[in-house]
C-alpha positions as CSV (number, residue, x, y, z in Angstrom):
1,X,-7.7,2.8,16.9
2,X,-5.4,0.1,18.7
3,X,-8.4,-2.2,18.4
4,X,-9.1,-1.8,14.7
5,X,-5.6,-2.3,13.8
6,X,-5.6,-5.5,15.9
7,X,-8.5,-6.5,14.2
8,X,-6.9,-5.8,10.4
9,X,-3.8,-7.6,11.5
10,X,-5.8,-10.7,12.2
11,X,-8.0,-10.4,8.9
12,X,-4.8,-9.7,7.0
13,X,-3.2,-12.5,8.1
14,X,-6.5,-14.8,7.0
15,X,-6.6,-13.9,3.6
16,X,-2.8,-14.3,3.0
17,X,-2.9,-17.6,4.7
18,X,-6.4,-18.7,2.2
19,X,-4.5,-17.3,-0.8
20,X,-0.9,-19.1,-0.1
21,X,-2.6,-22.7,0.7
22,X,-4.9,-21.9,-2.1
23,X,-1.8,-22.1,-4.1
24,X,-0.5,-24.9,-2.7
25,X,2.5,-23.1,-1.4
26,X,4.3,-24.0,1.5
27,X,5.3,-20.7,4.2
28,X,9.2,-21.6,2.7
29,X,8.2,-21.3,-0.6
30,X,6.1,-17.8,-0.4
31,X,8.9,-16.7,1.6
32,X,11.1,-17.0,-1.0
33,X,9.0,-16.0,-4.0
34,X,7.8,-12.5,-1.9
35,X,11.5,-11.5,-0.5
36,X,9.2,-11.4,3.2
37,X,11.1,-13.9,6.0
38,X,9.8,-17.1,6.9
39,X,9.4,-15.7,10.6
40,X,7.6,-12.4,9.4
41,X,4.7,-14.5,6.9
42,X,4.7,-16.7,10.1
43,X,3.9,-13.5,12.3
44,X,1.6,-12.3,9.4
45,X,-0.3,-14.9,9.0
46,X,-0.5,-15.1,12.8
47,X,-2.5,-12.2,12.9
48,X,0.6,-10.8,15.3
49,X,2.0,-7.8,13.6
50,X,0.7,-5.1,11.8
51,X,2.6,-5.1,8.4
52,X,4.0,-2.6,6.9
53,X,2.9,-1.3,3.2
54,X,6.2,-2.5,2.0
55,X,5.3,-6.5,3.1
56,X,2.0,-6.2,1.9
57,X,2.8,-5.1,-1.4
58,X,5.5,-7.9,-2.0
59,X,3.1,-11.3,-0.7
60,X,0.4,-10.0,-2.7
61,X,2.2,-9.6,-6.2
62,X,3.9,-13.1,-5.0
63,X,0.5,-14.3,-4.6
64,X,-0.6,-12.7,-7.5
65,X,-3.6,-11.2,-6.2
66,X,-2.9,-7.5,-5.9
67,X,-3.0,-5.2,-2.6
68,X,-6.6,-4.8,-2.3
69,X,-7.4,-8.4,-1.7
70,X,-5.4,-8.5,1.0
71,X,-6.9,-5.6,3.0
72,X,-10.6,-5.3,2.0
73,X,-13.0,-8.1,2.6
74,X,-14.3,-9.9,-0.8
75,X,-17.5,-8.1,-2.0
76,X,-19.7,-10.0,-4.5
77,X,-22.0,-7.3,-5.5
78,X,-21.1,-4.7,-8.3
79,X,-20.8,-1.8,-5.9
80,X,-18.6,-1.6,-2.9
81,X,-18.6,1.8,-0.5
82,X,-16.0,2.6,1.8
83,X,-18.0,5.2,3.8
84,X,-16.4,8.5,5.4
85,X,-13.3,7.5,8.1
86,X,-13.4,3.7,6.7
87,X,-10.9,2.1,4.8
88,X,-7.7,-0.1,5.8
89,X,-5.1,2.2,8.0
90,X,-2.0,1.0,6.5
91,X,0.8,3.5,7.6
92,X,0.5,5.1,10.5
93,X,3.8,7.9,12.3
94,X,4.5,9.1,15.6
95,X,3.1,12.5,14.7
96,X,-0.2,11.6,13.2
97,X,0.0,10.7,9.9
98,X,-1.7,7.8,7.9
99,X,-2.2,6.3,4.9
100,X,-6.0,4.8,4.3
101,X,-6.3,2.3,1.2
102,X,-9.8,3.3,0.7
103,X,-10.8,1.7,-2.7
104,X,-9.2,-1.2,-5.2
105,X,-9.5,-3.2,-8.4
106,X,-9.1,-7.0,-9.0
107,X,-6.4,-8.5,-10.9
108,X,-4.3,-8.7,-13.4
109,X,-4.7,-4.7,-13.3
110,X,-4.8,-3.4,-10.2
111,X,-5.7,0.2,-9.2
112,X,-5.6,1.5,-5.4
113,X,-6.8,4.8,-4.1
114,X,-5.4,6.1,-0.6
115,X,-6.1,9.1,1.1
116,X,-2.4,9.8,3.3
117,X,-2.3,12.7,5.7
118,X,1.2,14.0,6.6
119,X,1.8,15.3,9.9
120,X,4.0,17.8,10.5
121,X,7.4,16.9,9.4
122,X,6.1,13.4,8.1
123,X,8.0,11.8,5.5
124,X,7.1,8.6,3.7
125,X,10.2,6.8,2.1
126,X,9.3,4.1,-0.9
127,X,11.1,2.1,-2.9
128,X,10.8,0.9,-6.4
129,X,7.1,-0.5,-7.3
130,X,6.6,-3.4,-10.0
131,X,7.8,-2.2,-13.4
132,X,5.5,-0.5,-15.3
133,X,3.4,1.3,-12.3
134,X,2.5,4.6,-12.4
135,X,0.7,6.9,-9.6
136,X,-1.7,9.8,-9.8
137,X,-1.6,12.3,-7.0
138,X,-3.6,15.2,-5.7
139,X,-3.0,17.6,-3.2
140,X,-6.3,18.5,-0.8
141,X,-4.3,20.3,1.9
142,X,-0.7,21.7,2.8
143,X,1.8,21.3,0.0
144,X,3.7,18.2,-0.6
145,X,7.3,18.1,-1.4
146,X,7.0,14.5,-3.9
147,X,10.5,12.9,-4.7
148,X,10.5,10.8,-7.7
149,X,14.2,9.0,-8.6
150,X,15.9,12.1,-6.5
151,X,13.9,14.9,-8.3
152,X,12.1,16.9,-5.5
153,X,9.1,19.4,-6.8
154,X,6.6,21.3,-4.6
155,X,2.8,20.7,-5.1
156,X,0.2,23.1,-3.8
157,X,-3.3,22.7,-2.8
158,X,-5.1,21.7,-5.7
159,X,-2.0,20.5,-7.7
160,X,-1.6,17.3,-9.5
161,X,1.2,14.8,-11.0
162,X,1.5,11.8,-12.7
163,X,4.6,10.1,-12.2
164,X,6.3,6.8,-12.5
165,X,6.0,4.6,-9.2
166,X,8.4,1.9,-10.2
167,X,11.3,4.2,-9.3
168,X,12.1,5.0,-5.9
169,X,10.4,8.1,-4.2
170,X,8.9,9.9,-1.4
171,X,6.0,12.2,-0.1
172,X,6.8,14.5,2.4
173,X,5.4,17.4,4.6
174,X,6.8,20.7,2.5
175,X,5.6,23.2,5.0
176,X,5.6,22.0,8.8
177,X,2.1,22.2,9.2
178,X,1.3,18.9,7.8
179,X,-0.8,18.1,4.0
180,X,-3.4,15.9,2.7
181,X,-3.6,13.9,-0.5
182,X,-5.6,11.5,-2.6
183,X,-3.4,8.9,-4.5
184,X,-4.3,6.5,-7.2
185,X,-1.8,3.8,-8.0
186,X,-1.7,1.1,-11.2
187,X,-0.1,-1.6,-11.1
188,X,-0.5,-3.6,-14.7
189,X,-0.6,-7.8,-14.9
190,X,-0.4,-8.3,-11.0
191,X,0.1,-12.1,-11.1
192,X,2.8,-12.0,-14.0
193,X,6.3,-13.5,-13.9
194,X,8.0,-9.9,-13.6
195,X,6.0,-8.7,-10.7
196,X,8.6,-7.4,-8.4
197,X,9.0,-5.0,-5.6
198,X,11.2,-3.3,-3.3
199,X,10.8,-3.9,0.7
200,X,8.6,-0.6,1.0
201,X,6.1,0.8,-1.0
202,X,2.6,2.8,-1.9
């Protein structure tokens, strides 16, 4: 596992560093259109940290080219698998739990599917998303306690929600014995002028 995270660290930091000279864009200058620290896009690119969802999600809308892009290697042909136990590990806790962006779309509208696992006590904190996103979840095991704006509600197995994702909110374990979900996120006219996050995200 320490391997493969290595591995997407380096191949992260490749395509932000194709996609920022790309644009003719000096480090200051996505630094300062992302919100992300000259020192962190340097480590980034670098290939020396594993960032988090949060910084991933602000240098791709400043670079206009949505999540996906970032983490999954470019595929010409009109069908691309992510098999069973592939996909980009994204978040990872103490306890166990992860976050696996397992499927995207291309800009300007940009959809992303995850599978997340909670661990036992997990909770995953997120701020504000670009305006107009909205998120579909699904929960496959547990129950889920989802936070949207401060309103907490209790989703069982096989419960769904729609809700908006440019609002802070949260996921978290609601029973102690850890959950599973599949979520889909939107994210309209990745590239645009309003494009704007907060530092975390999913």
């Amino acid at each position: 596992m320490h391997e493969a995270r290595e591995q997407l660290a380096v191949a992260i930091g490749a395509r932000v560093r194709r996609e920022r000279t790309a644009r003719n864009l000096t480090l200051d200058q996505l630094a300062a259109a992302s919100g992300v620290s000259r020192r962190m896009l340097i480590n980034v690119e670098q290939g020396g940290t594993n960032p988090s969802i949060g910084t991933l999600l602000r240098l791709s809308d400043a670079l206009g080219v949505g999540l996906p892009a970032l983490v999954e290697p470019p595929s010409p042909k009109p069908v691309q698998v992510t098999r069973s136990g592939g996909g980009a590990v994204l978040w990872t806790s103490e306890p166990g739990g992860r976050a696996v962006l397992v499927a995207g779309t291309e800009p300007p509208h940009v959809v992303e599917l995850w599978d997340w696992t909670l661990a036992p006590g997990d909770r995953y904190a997120s701020e504000a998303h670009a305006a107009g996103t909205r998120e579909l979840l699904q929960v496959l095991q547990g129950a889920v306690v989802l936070e949207v704006a401060g309103q907490p509600v209790t989703l069982w197995i096989g419960d769904a929600v729609s809700f908006a994702g440019d609002v802070p909110h949260a996921y978290s374990d609601a029973e102690g014995g850890g959950a599973r979900f599949s979520l889909a996120v939107f994210e309209p006219g990745v590239g645009g002028t309003s494009s704007a996050r907060g530092a975390t995200g999913a």
